[in-house]
Z-matrix of the N, CA and C atoms (Angstrom, degrees):
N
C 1 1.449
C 2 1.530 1 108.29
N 3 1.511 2 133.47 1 120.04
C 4 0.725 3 158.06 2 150.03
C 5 1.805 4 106.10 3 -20.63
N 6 1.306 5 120.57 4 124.42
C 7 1.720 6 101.90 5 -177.74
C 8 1.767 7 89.03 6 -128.06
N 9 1.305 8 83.77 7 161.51
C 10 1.907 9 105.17 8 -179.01
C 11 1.648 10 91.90 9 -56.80
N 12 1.373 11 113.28 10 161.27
C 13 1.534 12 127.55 11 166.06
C 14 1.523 13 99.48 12 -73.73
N 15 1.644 14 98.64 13 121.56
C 16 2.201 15 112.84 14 146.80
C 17 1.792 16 69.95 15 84.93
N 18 1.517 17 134.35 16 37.99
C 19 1.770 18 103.17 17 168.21
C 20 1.404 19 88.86 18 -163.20
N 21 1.262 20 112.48 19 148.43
C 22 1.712 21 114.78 20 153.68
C 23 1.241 22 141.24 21 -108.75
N 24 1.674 23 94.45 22 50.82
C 25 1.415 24 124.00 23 152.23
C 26 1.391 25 121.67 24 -95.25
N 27 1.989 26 111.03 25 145.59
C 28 1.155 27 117.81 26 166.90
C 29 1.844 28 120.08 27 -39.54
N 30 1.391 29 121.33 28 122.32
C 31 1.200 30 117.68 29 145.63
C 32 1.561 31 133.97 30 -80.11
N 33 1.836 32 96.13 31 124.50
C 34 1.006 33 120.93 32 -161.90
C 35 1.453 34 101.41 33 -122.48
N 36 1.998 35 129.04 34 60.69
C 37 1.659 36 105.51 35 165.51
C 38 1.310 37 132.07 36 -24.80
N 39 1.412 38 118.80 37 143.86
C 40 1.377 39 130.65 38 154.86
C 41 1.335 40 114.73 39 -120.65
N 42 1.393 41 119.43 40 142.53
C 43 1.581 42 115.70 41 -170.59
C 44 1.694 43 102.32 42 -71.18
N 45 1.773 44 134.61 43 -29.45
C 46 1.188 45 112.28 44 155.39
C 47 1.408 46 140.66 45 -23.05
N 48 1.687 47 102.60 46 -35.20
C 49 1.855 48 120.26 47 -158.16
C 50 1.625 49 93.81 48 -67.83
N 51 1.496 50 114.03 49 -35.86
C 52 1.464 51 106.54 50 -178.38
C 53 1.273 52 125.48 51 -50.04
N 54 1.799 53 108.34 52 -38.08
C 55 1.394 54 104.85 53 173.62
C 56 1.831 55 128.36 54 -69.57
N 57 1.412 56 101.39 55 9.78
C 58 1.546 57 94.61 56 178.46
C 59 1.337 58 109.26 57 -59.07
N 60 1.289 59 118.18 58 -54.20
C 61 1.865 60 104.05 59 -168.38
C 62 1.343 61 118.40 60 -57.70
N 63 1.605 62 124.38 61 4.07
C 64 1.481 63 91.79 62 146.88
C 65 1.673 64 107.99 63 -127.25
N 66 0.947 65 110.82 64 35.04
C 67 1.463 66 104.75 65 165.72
C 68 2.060 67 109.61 66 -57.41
N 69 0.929 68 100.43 67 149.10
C 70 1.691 69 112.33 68 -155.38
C 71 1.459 70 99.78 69 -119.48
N 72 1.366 71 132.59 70 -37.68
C 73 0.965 72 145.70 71 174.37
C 74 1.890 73 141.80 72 -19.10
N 75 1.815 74 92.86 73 -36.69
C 76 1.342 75 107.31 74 178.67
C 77 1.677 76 86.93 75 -137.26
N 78 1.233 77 129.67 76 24.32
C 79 1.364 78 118.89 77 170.29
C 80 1.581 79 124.41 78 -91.62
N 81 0.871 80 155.83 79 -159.72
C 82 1.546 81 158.36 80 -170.46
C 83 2.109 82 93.48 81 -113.58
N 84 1.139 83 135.85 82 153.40
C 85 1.207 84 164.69 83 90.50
C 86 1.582 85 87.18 84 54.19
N 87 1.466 86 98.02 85 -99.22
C 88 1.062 87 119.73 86 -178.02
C 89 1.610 88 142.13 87 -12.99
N 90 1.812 89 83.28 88 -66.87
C 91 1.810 90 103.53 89 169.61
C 92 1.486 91 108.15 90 -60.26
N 93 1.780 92 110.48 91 -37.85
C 94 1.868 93 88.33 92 -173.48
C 95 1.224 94 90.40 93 -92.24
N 96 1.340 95 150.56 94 24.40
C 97 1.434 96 122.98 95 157.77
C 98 1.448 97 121.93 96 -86.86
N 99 1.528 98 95.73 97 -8.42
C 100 1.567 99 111.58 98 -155.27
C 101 1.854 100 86.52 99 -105.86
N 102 1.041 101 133.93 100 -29.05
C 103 1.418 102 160.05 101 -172.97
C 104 2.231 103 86.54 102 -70.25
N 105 1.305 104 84.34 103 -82.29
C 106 1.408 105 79.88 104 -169.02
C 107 1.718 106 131.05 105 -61.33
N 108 1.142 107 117.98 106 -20.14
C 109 1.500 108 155.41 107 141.92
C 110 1.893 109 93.23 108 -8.78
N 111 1.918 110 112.31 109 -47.76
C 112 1.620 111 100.74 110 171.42
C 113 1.081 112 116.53 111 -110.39
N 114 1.717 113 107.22 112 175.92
C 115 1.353 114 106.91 113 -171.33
C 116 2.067 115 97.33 114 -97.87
N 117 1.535 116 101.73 115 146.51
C 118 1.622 117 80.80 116 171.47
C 119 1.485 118 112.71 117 -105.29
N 120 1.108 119 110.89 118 23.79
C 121 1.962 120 126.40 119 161.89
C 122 1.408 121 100.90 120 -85.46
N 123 1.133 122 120.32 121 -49.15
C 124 1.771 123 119.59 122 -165.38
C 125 1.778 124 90.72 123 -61.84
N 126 1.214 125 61.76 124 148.39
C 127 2.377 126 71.72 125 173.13
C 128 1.343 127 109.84 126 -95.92
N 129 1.261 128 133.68 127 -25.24
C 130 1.341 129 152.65 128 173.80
C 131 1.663 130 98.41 129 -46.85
N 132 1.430 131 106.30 130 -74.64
C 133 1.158 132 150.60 131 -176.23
C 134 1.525 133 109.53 132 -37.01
N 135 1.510 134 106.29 133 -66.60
C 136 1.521 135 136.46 134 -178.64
C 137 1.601 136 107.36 135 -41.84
N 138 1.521 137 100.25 136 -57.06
C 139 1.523 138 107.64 137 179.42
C 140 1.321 139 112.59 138 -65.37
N 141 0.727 140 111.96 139 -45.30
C 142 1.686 141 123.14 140 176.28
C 143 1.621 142 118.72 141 -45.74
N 144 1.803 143 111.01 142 -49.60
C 145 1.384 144 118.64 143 136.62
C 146 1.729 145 141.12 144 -34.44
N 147 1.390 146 103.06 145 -52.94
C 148 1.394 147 116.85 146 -171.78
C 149 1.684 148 88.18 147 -76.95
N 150 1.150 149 119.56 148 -67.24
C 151 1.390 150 113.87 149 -166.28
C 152 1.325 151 124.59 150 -47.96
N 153 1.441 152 113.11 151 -48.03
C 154 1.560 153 123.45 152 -162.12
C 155 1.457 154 97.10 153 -94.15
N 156 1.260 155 133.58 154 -22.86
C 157 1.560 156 122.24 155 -164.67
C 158 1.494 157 109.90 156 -123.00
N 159 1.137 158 117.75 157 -36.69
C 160 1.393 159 138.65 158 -150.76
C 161 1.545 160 106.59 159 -101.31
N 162 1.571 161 125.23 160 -54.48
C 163 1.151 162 131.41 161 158.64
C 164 1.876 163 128.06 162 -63.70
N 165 1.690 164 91.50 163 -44.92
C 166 1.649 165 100.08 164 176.21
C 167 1.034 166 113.93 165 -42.84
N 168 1.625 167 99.78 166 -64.93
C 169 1.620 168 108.47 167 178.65
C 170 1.812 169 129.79 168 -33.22
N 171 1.408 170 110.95 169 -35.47
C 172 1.314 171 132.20 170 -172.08
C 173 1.362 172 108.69 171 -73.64
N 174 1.395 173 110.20 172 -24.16
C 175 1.437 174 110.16 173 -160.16
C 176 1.601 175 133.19 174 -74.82
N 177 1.459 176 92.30 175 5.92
C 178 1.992 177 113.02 176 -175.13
C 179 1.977 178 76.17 177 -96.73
N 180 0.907 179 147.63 178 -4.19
C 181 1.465 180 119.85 179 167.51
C 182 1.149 181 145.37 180 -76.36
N 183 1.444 182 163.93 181 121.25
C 184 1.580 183 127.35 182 -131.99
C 185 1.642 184 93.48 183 -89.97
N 186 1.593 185 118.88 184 -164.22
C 187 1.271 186 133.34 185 167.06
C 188 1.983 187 120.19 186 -45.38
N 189 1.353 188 91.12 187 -62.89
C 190 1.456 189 102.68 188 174.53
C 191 2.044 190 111.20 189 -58.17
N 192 0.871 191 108.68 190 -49.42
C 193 1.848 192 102.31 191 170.41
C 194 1.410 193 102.73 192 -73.93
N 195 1.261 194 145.89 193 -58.13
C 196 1.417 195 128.58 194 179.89
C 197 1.503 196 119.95 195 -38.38
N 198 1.816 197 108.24 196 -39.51
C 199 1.779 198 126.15 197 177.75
C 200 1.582 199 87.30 198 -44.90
N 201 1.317 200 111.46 199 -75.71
C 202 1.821 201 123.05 200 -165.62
C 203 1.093 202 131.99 201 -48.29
N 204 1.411 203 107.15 202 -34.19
C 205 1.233 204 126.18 203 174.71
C 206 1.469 205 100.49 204 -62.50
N 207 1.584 206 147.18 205 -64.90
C 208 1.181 207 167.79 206 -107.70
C 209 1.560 208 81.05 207 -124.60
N 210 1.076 209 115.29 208 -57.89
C 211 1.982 210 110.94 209 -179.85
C 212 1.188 211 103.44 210 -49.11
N 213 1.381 212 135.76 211 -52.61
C 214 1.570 213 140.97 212 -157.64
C 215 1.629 214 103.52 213 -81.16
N 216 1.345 215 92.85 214 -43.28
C 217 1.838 216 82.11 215 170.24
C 218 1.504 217 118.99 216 -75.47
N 219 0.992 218 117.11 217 -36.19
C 220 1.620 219 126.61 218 162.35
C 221 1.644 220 127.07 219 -24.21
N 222 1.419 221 73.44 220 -48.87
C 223 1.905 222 103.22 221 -166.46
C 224 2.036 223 97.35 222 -78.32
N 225 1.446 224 93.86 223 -40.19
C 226 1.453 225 99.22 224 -172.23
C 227 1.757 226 102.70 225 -61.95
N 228 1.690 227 132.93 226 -53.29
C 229 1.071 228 136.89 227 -164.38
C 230 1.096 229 99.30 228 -78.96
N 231 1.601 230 142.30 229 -23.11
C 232 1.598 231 120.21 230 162.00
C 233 1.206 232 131.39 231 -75.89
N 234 1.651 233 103.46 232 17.41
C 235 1.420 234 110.75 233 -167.01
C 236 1.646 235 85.04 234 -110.80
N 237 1.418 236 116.48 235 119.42
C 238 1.641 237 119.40 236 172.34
C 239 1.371 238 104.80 237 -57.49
N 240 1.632 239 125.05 238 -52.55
C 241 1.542 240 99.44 239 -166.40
C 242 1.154 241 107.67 240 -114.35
N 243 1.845 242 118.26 241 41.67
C 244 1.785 243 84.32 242 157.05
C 245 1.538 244 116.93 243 -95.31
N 246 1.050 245 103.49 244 171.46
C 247 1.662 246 137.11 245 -126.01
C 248 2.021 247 97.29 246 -95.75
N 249 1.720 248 115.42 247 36.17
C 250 1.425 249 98.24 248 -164.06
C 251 1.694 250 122.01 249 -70.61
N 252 1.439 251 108.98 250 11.82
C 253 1.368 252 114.98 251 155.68
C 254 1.787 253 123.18 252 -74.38
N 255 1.335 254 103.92 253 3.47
C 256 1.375 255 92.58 254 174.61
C 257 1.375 256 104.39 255 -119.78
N 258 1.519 257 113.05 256 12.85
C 259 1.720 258 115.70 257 154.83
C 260 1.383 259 114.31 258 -46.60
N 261 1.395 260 112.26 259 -50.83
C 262 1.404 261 125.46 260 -167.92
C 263 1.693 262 116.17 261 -94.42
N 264 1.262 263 99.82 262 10.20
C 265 1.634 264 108.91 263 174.18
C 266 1.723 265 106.19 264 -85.29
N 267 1.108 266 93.82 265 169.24
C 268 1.708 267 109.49 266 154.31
C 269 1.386 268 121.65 267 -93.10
N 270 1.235 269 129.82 268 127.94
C 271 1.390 270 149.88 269 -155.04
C 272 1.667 271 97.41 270 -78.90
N 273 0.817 272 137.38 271 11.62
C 274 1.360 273 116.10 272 172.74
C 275 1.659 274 139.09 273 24.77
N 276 1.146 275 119.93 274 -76.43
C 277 1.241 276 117.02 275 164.76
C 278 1.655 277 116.23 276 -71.03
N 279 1.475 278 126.43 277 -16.05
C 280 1.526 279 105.70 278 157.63
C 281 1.437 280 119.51 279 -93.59
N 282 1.493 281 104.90 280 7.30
C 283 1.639 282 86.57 281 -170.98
C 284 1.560 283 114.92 282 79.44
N 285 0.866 284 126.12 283 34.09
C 286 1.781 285 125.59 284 -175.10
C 287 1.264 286 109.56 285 -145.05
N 288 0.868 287 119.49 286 123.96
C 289 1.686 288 138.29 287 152.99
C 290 1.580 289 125.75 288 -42.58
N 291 1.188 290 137.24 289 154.06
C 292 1.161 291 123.45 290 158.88
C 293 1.542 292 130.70 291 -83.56
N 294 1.063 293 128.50 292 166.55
C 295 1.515 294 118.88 293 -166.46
C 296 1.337 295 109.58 294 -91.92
N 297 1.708 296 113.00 295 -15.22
C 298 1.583 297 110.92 296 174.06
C 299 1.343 298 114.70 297 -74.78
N 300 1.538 299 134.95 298 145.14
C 301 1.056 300 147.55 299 -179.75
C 302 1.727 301 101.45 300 -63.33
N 303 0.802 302 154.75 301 -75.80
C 304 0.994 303 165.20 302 102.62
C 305 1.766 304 138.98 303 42.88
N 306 1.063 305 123.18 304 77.40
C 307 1.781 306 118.91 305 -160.89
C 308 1.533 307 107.18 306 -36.46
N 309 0.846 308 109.05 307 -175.61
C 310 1.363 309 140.91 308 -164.73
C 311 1.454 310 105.40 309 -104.57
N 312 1.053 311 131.61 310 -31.53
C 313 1.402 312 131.29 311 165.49
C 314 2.121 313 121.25 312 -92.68
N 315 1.466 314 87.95 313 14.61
C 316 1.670 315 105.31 314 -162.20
C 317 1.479 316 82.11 315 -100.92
N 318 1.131 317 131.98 316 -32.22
C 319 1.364 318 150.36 317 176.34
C 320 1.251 319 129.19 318 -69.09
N 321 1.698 320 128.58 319 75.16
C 322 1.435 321 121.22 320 -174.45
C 323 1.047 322 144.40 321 -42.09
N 324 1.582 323 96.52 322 -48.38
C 325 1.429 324 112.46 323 163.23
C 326 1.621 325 119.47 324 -157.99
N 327 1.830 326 97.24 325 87.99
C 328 1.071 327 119.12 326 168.50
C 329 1.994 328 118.21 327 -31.33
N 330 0.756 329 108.69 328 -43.59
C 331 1.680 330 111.42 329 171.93
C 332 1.406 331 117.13 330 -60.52
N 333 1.220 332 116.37 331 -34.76
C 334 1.995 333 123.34 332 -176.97
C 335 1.595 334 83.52 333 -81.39
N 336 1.075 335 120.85 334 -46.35
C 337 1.563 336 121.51 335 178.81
C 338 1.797 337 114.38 336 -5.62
N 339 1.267 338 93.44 337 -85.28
C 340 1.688 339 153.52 338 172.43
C 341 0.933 340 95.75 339 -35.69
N 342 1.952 341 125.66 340 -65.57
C 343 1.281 342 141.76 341 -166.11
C 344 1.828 343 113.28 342 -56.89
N 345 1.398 344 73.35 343 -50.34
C 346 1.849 345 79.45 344 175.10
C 347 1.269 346 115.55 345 -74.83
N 348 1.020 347 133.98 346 -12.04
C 349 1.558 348 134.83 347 -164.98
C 350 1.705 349 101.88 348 -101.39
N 351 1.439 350 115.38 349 -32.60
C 352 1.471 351 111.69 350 157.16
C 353 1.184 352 111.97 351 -59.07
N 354 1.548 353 123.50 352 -61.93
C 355 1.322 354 142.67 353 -172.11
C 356 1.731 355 112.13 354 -38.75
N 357 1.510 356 117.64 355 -37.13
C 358 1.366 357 122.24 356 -168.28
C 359 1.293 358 100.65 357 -106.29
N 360 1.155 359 142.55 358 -55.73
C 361 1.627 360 156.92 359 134.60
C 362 1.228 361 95.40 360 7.75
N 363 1.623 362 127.71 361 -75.17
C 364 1.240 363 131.74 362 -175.77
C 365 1.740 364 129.62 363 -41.23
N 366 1.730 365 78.30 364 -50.04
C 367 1.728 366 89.32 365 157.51
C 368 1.280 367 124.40 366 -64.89
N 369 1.351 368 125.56 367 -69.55
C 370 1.159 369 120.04 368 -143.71
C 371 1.947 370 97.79 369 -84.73
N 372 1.748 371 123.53 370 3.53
C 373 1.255 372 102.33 371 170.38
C 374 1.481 373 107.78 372 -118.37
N 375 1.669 374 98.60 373 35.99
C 376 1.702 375 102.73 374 -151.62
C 377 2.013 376 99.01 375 -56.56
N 378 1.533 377 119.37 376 -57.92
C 379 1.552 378 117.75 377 166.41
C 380 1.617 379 113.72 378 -14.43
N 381 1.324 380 106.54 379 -51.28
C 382 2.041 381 110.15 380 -157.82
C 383 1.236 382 88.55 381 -71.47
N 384 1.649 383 108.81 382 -59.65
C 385 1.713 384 109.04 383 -167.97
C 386 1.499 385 121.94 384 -50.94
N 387 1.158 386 110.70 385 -39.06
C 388 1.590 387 122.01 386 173.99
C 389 2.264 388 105.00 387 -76.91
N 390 1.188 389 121.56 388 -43.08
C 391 0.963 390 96.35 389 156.63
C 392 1.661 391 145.00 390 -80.01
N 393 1.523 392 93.32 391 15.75
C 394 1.693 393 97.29 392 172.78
C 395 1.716 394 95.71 393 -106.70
N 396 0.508 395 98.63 394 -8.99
C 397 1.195 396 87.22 395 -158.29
C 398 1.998 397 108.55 396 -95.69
N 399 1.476 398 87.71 397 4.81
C 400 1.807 399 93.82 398 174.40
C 401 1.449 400 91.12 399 -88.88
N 402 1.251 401 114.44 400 -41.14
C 403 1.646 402 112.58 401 -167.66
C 404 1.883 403 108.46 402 -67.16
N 405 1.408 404 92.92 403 165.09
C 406 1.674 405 96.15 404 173.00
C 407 1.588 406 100.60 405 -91.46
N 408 0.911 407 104.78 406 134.60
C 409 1.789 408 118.46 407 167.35
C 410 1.630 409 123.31 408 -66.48
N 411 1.179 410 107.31 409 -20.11
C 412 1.655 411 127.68 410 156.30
C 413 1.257 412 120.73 411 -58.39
N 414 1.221 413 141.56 412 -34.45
C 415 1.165 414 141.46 413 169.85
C 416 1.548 415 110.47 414 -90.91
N 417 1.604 416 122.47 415 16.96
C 418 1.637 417 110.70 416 -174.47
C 419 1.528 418 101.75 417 -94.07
């Protein structure tokens, strides 16, 4: 069984987890000023997000959790109606915030969001993904 990073618990991605790199929350001033500084409608912009905050962040995960991670979001965008505008909501019944700086209605289209973040993800871990993906996932 595959265990979460630094724990010896099962890893279980959620397509939320992507939004940690810009959660702002326990960061310095700075990062969310520099965070909010883009737009995440601009496409320019977007990448600039996914790459520098969104992907960086990911990058303490080995090959086999990056595979899962990318499966779970996968699984999420072939699904027509789930709901990735309420990534960027506030959780209500847990009491939790979202990790994006940014509302949920600041967000045009939360789904291209997502799209691109597979789309660049794909690239830049294309090696891990292709080497997990020789292995069986049954034995992780």
């Amino acid at each position: 069984m595959l265990l979460a990073p630094f724990t010896e618990l099962p890893y279980r991605p959620t397509v939320d987890s992507l939004l940690a790199g810009i959660d702002t929350e326990y960061k310095d001033n700075f990062f969310r000023e520099e965070l909010l500084k883009l737009d995440p409608n601009s496409t320019a912009d977007r990448q600039i997000i996914i790459k520098n905050y969104i992907i960086k962040e990911q990058e303490y995960l080995s090959y086999r959790h990056k595979f899962l991670l990318l499966k779970k979001l996968e699984e999420a965008l072939a699904d027509k109606l789930y709901d990735f505008g309420a990534l960027f909501e506030y959780d209500y019944e847990a009491n939790e915030s979202s990790a994006s700086p940014w509302l949920a209605s600041g967000i045009h289209t939360p789904r291209s969001f997502f799209e691109d973040i597979y789309e660049l993800a794909s690239e830049e871990w294309k090696q891990d993904i292709n080497k997990a993906a020789l292995e069986d996932p049954s034995t992780w």
